[in-house]
C-alpha positions in Angstrom: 93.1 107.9 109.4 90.0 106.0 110.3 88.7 105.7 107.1 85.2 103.4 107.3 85.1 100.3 104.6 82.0 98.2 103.9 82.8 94.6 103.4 80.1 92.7 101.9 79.7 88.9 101.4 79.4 86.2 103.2 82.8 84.2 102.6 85.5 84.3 105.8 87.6 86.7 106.3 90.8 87.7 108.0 91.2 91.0 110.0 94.6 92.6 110.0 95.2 93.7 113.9 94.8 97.7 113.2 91.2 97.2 112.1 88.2 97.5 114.4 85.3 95.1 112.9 81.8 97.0 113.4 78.5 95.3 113.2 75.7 97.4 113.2 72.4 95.7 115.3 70.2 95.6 112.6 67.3 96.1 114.7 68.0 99.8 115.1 70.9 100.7 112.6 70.9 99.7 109.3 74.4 98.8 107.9 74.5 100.6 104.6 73.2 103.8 106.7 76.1 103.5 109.1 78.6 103.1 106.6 77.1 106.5 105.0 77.1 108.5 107.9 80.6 107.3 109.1 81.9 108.5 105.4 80.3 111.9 105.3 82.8 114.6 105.7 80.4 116.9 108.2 80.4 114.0 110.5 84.5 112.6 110.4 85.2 116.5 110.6 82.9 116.7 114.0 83.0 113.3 115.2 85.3 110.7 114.3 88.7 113.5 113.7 88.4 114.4 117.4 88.7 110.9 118.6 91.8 109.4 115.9 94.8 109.3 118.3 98.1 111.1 116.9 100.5 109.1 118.0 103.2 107.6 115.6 100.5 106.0 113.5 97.5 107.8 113.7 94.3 105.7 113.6 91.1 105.2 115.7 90.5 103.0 118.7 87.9 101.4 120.4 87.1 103.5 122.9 87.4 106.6 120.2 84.8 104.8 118.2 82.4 104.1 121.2 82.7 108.4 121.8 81.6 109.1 118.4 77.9 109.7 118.4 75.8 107.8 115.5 72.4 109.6 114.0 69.4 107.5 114.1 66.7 108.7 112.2 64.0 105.3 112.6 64.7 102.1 111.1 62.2 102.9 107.9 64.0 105.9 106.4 67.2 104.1 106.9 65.8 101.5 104.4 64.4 103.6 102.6 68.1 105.5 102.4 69.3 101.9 101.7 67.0 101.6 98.7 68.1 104.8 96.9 72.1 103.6 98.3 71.9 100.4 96.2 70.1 102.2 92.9 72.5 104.8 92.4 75.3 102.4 92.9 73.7 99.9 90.3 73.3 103.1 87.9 77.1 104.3 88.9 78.0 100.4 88.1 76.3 100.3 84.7 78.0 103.8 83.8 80.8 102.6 84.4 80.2 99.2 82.5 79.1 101.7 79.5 82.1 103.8 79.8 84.4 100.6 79.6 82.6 99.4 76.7 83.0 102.5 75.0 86.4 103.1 75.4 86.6 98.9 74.1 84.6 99.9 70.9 86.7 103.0 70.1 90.5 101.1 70.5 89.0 98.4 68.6 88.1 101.0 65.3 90.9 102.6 66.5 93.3 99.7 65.7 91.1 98.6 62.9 91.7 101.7 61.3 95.6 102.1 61.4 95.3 99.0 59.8 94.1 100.3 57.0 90.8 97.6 57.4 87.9 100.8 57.7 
């Protein structure tokens, strides 16, 4: 139900025909910024909600999306939000990179131990 996705990269895609591609003008809106706001509860509750159409499959379209109103603090704190964006998700990626090792290390003693080789 109009649930925003950030697609990075710079390889071609393919759009299914439900989606509405966004492109934010960088001049003024940052990217990661407008991905944020978009997936903030307070804002789809007052903003995005009251514009998703409830017909048989409910969804969002253009003209909804044009209605909803976008916060724009200026162009420096949304870079600096960006900043802070990317380290906590590098230091949520590396958690989980830790947690993954972890669990590795402990099936591995695990097995090594029902096998009698500890």
């Amino acid at each position: 139900s109009a649930k925003p996705c950030l697609v990075s990269g710079d390889e071609p895609l393919i759009f299914e025909s439900s989606l509405i591609r966004v492109r934010a003008n960088q001049e003024v809106l940052d990217h990661i910024f407008f991905f944020s706001y978009m997936s903030l509860p307070e804002a789809r509750k007052a903003f995005v909600f009251p514009n998703v159409t409830k017909s048989t499959i409910s969804g969002i379209n253009q003209a909804g999306l044009y209605r909803i109103p976008i916060f724009l603090p200026p162009l420096s704190l949304q870079r600096n939000y960006r900043a802070i964006y990317e380290k906590v998700k590098l230091s949520v990626l590396r958690y989980e990179e830790m947690i993954k090792q972890s669990q590795n290390l402990f099936n591995s003693l695990l097995h090594r131990a029902f096998r009698g080789e500890l």
